[in-house]
N, CA, C and O atoms as a Tinker XYZ file with bonds, in Angstrom:
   428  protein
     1  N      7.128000   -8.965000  -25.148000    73     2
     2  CA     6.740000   -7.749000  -24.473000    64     1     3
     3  C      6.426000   -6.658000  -25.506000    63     2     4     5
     4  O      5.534000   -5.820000  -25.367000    81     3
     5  N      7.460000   -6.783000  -26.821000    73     3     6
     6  CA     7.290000   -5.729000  -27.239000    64     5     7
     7  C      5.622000   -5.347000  -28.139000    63     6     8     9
     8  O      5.048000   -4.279000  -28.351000    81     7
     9  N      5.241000   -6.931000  -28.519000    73     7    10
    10  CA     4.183000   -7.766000  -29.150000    64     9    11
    11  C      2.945000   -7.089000  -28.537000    63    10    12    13
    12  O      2.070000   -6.666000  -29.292000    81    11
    13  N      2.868000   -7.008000  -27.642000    73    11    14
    14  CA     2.429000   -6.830000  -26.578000    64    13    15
    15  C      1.954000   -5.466000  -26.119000    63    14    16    17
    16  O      0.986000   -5.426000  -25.360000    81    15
    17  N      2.711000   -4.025000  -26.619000    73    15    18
    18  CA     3.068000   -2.177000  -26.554000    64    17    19
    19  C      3.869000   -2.131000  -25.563000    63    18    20    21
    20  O      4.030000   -0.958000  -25.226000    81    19
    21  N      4.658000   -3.106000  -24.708000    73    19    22
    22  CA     6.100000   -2.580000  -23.581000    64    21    23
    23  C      7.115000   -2.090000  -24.484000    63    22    24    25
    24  O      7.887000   -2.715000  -25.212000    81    23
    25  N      6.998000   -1.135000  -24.339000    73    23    26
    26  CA     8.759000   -0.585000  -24.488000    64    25    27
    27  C      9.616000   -1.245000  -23.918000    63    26    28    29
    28  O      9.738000   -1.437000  -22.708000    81    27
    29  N     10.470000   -1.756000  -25.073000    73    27    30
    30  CA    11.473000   -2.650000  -24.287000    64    29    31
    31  C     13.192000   -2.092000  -24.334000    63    30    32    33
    32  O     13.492000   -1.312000  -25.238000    81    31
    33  N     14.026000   -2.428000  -23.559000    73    31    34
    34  CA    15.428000   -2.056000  -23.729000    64    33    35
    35  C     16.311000   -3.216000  -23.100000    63    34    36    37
    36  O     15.940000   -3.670000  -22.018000    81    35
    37  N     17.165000   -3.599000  -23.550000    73    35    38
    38  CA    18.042000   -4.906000  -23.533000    64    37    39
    39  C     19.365000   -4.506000  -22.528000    63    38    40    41
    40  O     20.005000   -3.473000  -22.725000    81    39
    41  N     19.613000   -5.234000  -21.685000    73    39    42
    42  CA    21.290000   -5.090000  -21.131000    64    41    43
    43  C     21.945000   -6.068000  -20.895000    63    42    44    45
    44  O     21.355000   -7.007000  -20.360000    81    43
    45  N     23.035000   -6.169000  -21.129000    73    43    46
    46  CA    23.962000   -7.243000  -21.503000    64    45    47
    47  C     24.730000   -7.112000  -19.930000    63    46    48    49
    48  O     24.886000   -6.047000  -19.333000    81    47
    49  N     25.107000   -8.305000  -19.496000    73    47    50
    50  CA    25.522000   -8.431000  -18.269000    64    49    51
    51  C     26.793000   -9.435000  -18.383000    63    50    52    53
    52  O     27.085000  -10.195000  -19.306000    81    51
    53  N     27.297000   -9.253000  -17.445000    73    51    54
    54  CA    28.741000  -10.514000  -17.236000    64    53    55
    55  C     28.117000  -11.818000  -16.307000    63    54    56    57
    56  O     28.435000  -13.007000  -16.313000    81    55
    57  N     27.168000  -11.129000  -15.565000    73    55    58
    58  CA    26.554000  -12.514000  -15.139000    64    57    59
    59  C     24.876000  -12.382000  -15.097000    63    58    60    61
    60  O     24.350000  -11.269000  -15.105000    81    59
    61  N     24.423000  -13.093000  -15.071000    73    59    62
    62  CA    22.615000  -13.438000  -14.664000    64    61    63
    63  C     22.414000  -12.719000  -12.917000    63    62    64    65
    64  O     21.605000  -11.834000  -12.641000    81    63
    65  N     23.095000  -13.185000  -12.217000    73    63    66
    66  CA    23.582000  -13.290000  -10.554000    64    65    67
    67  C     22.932000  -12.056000  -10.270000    63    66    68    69
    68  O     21.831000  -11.858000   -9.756000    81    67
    69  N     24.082000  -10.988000  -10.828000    73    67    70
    70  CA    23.721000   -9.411000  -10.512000    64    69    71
    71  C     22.594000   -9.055000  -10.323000    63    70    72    73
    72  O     22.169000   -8.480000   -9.321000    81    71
    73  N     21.890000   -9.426000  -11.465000    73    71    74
    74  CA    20.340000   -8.759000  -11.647000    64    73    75
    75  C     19.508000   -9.108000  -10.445000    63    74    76    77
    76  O     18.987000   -8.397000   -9.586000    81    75
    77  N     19.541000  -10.744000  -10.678000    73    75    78
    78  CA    19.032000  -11.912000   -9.132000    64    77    79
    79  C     19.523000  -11.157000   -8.080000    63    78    80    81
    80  O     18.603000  -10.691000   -7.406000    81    79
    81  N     20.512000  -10.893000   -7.729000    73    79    82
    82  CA    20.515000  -10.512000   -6.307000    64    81    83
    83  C     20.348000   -9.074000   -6.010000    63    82    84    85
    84  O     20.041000   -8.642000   -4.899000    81    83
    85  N     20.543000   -8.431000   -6.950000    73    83    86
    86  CA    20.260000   -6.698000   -6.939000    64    85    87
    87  C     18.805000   -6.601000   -6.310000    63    86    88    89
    88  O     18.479000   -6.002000   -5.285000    81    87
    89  N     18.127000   -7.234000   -7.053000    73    87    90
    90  CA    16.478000   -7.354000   -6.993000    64    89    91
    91  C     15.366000   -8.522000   -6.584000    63    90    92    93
    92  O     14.221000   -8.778000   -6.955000    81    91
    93  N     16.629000   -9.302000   -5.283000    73    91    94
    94  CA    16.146000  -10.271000   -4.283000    64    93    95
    95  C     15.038000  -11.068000   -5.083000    63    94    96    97
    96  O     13.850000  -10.749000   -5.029000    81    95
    97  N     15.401000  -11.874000   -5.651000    73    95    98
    98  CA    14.746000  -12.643000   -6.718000    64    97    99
    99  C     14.921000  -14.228000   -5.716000    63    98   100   101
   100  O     16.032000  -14.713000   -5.503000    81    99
   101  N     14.001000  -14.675000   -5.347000    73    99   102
   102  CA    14.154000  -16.013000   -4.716000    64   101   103
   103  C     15.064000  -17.250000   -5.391000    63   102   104   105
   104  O     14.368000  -17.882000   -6.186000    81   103
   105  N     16.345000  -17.733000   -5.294000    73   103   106
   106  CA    16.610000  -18.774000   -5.927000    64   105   107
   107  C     15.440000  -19.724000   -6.972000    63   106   108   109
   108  O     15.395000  -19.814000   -8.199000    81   107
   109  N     14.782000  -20.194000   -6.167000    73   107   110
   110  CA    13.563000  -21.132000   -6.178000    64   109   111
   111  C     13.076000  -20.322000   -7.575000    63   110   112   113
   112  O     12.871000  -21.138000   -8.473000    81   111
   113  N     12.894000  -19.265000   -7.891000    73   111   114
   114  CA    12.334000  -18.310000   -9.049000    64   113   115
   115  C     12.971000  -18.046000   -9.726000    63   114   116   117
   116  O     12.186000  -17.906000  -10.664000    81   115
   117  N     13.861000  -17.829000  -10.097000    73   115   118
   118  CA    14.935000  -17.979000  -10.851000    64   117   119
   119  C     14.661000  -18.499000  -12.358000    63   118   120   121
   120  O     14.271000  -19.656000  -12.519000    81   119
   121  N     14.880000  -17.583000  -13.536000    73   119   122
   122  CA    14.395000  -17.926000  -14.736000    64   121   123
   123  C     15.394000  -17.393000  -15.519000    63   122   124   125
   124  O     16.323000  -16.653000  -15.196000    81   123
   125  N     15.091000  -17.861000  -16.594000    73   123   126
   126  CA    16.318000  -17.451000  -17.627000    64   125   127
   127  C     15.980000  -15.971000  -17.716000    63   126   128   129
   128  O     17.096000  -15.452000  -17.721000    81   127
   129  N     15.286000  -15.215000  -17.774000    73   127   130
   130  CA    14.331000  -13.992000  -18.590000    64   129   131
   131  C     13.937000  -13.383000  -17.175000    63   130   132   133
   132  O     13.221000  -14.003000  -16.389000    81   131
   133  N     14.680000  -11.584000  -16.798000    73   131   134
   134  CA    14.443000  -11.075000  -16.006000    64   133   135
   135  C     14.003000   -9.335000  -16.511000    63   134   136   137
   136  O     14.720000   -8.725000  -17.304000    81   135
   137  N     13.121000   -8.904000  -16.088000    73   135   138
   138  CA    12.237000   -7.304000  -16.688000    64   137   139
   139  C     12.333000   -6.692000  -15.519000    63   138   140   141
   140  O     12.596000   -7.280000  -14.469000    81   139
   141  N     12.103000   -5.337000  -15.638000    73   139   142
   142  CA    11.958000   -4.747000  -14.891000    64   141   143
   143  C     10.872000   -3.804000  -15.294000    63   142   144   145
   144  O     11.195000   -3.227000  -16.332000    81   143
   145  N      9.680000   -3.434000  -14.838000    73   143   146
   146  CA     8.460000   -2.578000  -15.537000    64   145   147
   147  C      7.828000   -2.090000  -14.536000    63   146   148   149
   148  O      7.207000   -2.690000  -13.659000    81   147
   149  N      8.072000   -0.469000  -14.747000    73   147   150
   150  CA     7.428000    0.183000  -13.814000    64   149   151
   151  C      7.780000    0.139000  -12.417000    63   150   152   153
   152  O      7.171000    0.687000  -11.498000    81   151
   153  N      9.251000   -0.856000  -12.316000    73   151   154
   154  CA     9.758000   -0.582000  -10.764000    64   153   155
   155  C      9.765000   -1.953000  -10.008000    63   154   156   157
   156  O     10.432000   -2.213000   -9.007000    81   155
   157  N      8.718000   -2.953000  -10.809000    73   155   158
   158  CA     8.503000   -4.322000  -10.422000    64   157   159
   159  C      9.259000   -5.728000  -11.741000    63   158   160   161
   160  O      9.263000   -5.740000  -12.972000    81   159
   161  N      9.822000   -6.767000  -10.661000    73   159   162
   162  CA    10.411000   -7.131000  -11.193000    64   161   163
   163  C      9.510000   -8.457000  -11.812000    63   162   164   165
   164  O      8.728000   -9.097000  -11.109000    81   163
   165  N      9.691000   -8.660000  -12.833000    73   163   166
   166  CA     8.633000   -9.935000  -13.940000    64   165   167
   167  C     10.386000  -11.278000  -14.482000    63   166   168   169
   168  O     11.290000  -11.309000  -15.317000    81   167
   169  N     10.007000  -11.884000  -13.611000    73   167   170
   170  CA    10.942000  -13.279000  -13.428000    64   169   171
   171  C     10.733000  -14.503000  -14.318000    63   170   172   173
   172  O     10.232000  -15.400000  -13.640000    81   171
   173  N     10.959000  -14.924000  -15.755000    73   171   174
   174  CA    10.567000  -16.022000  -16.137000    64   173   175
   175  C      9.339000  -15.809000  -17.256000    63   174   176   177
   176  O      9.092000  -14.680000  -17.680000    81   175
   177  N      8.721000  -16.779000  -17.620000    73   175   178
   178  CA     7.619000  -16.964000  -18.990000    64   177   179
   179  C      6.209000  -16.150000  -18.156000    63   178   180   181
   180  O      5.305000  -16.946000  -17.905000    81   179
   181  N      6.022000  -15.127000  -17.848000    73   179   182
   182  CA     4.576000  -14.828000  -17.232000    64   181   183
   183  C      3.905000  -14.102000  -18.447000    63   182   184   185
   184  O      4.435000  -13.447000  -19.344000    81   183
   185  N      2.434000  -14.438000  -18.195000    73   183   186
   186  CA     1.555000  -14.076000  -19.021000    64   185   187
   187  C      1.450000  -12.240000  -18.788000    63   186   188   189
   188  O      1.546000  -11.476000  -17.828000    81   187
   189  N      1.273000  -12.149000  -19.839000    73   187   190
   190  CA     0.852000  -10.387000  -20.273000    64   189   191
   191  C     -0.093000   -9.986000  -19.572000    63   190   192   193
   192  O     -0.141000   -8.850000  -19.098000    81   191
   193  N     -0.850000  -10.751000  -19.437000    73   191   194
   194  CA    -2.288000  -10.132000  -18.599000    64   193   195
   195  C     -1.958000  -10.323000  -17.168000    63   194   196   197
   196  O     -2.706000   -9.840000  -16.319000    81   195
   197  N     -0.731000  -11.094000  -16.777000    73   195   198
   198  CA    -0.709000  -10.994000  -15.142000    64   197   199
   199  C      0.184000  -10.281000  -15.084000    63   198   200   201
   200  O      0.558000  -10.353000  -13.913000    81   199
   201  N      1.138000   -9.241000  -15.885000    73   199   202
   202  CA     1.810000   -8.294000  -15.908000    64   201   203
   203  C      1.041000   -7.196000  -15.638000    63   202   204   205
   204  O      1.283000   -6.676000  -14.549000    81   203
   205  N      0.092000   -6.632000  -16.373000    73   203   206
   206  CA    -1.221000   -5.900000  -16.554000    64   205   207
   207  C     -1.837000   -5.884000  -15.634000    63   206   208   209
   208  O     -2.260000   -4.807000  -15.214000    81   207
   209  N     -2.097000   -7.002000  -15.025000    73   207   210
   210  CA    -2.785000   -6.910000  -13.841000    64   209   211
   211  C     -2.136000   -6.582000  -12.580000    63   210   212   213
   212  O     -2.675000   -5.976000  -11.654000    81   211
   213  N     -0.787000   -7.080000  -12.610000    73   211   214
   214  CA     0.357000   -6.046000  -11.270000    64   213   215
   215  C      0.290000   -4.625000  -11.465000    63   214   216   217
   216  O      0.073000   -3.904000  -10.491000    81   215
   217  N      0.480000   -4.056000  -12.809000    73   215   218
   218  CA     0.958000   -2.944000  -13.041000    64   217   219
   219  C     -0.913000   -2.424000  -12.565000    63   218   220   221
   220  O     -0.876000   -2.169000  -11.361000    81   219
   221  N     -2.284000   -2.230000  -13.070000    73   219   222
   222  CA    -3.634000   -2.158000  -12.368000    64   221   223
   223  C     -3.088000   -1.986000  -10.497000    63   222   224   225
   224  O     -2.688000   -1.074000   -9.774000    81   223
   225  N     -3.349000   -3.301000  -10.375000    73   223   226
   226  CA    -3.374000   -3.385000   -8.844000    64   225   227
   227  C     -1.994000   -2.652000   -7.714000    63   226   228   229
   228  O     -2.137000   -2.159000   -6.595000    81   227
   229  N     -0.661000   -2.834000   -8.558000    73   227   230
   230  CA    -0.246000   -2.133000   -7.890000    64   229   231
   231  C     -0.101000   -2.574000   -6.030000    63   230   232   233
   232  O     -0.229000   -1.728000   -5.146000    81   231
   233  N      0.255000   -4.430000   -5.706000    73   231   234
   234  CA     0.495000   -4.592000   -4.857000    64   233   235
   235  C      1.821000   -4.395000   -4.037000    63   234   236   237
   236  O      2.832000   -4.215000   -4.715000    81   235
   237  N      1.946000   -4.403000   -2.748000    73   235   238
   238  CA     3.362000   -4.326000   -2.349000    64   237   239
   239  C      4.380000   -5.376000   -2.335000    63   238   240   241
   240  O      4.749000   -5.845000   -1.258000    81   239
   241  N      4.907000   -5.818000   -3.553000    73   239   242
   242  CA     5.620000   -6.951000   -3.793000    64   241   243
   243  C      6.958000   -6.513000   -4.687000    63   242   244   245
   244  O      7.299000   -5.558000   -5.385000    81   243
   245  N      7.388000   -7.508000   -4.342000    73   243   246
   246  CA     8.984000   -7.172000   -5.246000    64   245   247
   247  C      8.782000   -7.291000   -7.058000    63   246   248   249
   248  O      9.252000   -6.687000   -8.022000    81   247
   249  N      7.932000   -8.283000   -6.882000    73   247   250
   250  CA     7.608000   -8.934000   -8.497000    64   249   251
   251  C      6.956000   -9.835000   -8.387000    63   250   252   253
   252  O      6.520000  -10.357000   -7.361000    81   251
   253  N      6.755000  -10.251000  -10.002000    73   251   254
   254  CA     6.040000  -11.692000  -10.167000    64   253   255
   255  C      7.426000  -12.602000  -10.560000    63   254   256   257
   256  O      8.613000  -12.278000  -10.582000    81   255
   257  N      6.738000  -13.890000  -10.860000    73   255   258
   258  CA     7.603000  -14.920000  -11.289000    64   257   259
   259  C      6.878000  -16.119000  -11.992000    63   258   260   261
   260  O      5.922000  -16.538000  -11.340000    81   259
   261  N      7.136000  -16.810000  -13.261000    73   259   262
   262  CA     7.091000  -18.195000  -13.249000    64   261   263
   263  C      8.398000  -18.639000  -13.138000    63   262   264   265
   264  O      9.361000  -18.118000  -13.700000    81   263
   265  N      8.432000  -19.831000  -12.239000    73   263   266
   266  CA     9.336000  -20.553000  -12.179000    64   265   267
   267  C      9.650000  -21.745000  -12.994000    63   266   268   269
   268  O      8.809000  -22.644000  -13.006000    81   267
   269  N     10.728000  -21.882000  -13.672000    73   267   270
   270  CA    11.082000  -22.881000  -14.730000    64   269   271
   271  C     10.949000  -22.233000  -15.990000    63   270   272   273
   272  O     11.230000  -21.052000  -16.196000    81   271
   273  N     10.517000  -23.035000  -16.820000    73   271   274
   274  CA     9.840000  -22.890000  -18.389000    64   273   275
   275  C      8.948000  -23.943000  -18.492000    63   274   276   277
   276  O      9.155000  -24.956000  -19.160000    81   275
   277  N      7.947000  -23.713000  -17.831000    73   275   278
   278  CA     6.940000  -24.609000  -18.076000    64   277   279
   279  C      6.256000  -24.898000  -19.774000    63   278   280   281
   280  O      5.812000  -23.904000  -20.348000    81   279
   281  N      6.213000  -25.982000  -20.356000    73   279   282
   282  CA     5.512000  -26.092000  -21.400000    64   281   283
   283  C      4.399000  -24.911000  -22.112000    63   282   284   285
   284  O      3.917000  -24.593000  -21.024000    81   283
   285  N      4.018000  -24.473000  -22.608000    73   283   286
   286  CA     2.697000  -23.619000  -22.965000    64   285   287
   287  C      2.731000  -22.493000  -22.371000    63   286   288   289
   288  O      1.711000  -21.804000  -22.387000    81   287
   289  N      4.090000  -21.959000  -21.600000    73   287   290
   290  CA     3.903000  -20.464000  -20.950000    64   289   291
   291  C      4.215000  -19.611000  -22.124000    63   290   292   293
   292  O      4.830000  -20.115000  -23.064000    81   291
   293  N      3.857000  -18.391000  -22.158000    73   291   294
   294  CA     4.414000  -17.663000  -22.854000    64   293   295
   295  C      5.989000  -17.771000  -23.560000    63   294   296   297
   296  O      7.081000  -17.986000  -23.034000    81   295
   297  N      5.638000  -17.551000  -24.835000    73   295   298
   298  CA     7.397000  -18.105000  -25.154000    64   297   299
   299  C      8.121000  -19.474000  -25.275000    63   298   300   301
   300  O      9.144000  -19.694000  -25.925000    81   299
   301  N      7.208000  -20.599000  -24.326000    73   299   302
   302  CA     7.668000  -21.745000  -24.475000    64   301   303
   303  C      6.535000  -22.757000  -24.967000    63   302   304   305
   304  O      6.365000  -23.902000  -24.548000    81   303
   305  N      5.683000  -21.987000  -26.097000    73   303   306
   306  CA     4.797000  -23.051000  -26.411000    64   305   307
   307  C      5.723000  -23.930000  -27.766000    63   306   308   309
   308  O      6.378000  -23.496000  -28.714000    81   307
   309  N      5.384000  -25.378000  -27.286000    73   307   310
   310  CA     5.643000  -26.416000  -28.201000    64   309   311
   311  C      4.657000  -27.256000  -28.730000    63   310   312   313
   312  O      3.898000  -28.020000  -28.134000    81   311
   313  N      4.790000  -26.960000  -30.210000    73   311   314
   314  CA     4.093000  -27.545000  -30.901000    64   313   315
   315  C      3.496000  -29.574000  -30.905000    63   314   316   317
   316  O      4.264000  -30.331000  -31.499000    81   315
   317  N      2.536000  -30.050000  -30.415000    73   315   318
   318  CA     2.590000  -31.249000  -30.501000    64   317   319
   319  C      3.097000  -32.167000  -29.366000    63   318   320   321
   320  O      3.232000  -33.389000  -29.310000    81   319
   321  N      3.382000  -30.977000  -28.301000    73   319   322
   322  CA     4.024000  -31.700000  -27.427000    64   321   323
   323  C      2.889000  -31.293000  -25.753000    63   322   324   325
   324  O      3.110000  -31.926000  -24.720000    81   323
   325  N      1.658000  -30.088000  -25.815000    73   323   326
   326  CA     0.636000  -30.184000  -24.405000    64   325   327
   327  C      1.932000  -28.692000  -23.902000    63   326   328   329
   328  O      2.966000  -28.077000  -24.160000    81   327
   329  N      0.801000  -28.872000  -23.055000    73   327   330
   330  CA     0.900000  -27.488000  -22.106000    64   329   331
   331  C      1.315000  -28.035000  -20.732000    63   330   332   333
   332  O      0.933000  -29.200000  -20.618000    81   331
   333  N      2.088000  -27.500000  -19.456000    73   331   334
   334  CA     2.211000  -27.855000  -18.342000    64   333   335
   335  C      1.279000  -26.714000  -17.417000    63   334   336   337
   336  O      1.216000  -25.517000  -17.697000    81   335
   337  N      0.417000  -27.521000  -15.988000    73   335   338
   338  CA    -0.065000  -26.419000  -15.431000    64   337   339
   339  C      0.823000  -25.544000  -14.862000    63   338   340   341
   340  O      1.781000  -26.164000  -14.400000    81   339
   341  N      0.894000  -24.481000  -14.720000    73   339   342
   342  CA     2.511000  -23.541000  -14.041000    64   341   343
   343  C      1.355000  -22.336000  -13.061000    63   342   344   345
   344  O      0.196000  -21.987000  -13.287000    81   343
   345  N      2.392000  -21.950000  -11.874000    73   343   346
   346  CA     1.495000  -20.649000  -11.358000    64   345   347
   347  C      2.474000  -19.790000  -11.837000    63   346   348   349
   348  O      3.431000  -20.139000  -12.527000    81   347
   349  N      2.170000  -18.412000  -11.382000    73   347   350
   350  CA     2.450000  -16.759000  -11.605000    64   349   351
   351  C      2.544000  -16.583000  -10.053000    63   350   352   353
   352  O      1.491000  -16.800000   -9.454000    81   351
   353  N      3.658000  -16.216000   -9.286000    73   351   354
   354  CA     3.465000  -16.193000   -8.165000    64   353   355
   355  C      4.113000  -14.762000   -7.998000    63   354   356   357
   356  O      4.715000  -14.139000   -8.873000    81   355
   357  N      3.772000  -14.209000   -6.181000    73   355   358
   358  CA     4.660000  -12.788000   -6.118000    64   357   359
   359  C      5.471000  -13.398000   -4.912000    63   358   360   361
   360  O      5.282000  -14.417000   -4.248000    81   359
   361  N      6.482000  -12.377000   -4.858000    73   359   362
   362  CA     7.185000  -12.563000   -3.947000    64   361   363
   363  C      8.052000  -11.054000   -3.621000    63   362   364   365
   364  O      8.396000  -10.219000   -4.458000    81   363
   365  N      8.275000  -11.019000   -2.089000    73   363   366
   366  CA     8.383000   -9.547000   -1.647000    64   365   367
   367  C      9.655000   -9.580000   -0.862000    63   366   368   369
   368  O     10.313000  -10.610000   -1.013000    81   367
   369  N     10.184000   -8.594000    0.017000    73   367   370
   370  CA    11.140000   -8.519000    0.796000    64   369   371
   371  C     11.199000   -9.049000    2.039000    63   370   372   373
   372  O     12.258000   -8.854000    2.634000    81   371
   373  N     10.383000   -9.645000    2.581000    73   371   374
   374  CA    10.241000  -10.407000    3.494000    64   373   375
   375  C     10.357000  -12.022000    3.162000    63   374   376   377
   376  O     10.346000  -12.913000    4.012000    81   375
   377  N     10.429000  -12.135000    2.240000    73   375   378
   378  CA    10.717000  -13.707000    1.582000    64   377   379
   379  C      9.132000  -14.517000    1.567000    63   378   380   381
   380  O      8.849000  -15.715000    1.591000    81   379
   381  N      8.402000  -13.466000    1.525000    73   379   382
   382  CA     7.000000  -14.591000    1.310000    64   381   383
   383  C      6.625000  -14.761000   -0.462000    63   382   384   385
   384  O      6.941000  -13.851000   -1.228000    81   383
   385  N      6.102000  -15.709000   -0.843000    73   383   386
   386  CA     6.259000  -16.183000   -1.898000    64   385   387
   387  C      4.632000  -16.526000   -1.855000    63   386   388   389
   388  O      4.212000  -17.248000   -0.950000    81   387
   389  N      3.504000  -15.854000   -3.108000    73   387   390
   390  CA     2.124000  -16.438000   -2.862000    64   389   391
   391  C      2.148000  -16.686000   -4.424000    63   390   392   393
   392  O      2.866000  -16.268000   -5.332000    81   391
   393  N      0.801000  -17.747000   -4.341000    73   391   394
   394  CA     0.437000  -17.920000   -5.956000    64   393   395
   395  C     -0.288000  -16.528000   -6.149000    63   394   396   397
   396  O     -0.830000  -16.005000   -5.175000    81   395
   397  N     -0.304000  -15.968000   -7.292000    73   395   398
   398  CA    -0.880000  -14.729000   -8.085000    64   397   399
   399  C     -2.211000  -15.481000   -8.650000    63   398   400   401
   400  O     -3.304000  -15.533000   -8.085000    81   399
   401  N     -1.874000  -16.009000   -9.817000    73   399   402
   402  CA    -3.048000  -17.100000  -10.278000    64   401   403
   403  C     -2.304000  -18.381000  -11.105000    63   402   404   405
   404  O     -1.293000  -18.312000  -11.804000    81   403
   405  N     -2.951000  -19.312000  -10.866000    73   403   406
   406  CA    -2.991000  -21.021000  -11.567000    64   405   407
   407  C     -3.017000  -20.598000  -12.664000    63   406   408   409
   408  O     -3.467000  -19.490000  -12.952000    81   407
   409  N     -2.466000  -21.531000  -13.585000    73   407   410
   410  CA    -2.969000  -21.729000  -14.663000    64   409   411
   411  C     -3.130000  -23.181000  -15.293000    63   410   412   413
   412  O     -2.167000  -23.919000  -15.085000    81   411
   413  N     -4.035000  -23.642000  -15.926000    73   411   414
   414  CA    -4.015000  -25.171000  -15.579000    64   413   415
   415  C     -3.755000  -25.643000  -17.094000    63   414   416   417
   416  O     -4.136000  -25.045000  -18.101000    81   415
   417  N     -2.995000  -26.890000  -17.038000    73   415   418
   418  CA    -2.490000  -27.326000  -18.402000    64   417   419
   419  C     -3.028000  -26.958000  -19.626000    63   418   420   421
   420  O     -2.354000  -26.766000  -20.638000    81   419
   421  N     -4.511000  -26.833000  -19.531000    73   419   422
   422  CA    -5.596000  -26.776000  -20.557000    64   421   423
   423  C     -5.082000  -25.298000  -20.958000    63   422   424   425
   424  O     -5.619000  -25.229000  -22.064000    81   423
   425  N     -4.479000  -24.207000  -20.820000    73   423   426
   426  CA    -3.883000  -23.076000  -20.740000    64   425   427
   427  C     -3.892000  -22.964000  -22.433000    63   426   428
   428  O     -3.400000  -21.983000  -22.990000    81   427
């Protein structure tokens, strides 16, 4: 993020849980790596430009998310080992969950 011009600030927690449930984070979404920017919550390895592009558009959603650590996402590229296709999805207070955008292995 910081790579990136986010101002970043770190908080140390007793559990992961808190954050997840403070800020209705879908189980299913659930990532090691939770932000908060500009009021919206960024769940997991998501690309900079689909950060950029929430913070632009400015939809009514809780946050984005990748789910897992997909191969080749941000942060989890491995050398010699391919990319996995992964989406960027949002998800809101009503529990709906949409893809944002694909991204396909070739990533």
């Amino acid at each position: 993020m910081v790579v990136n011009g986010f101002k970043t600030e770190t908080s140390e927690l007793a559990s992961l849980d808190q954050i997840k449930d403070k800020y209705q984070i879908p189980s299913e979404l659930q990532a090691c790596h939770t932000a908060i920017v500009n009021g919206y919550v960024i769940e997991g390895h998501v690309p900079v430009e689909e950060i950029e592009r929430l913070l632009s558009e400015k939809p009514e959603v809780i946050g984005i998310a990748v789910a897992g650590m997909p191969a080749g996402s941000p942060g989890m590229e491995i050398e010699d080992f391919g990319n996995e296709a992964f989406d960027v999805v949002t998800f809101d207070q009503t529990g709906n969950i949409e893809i944002y955008r694909s991204y396909p292995a070739e990533y």
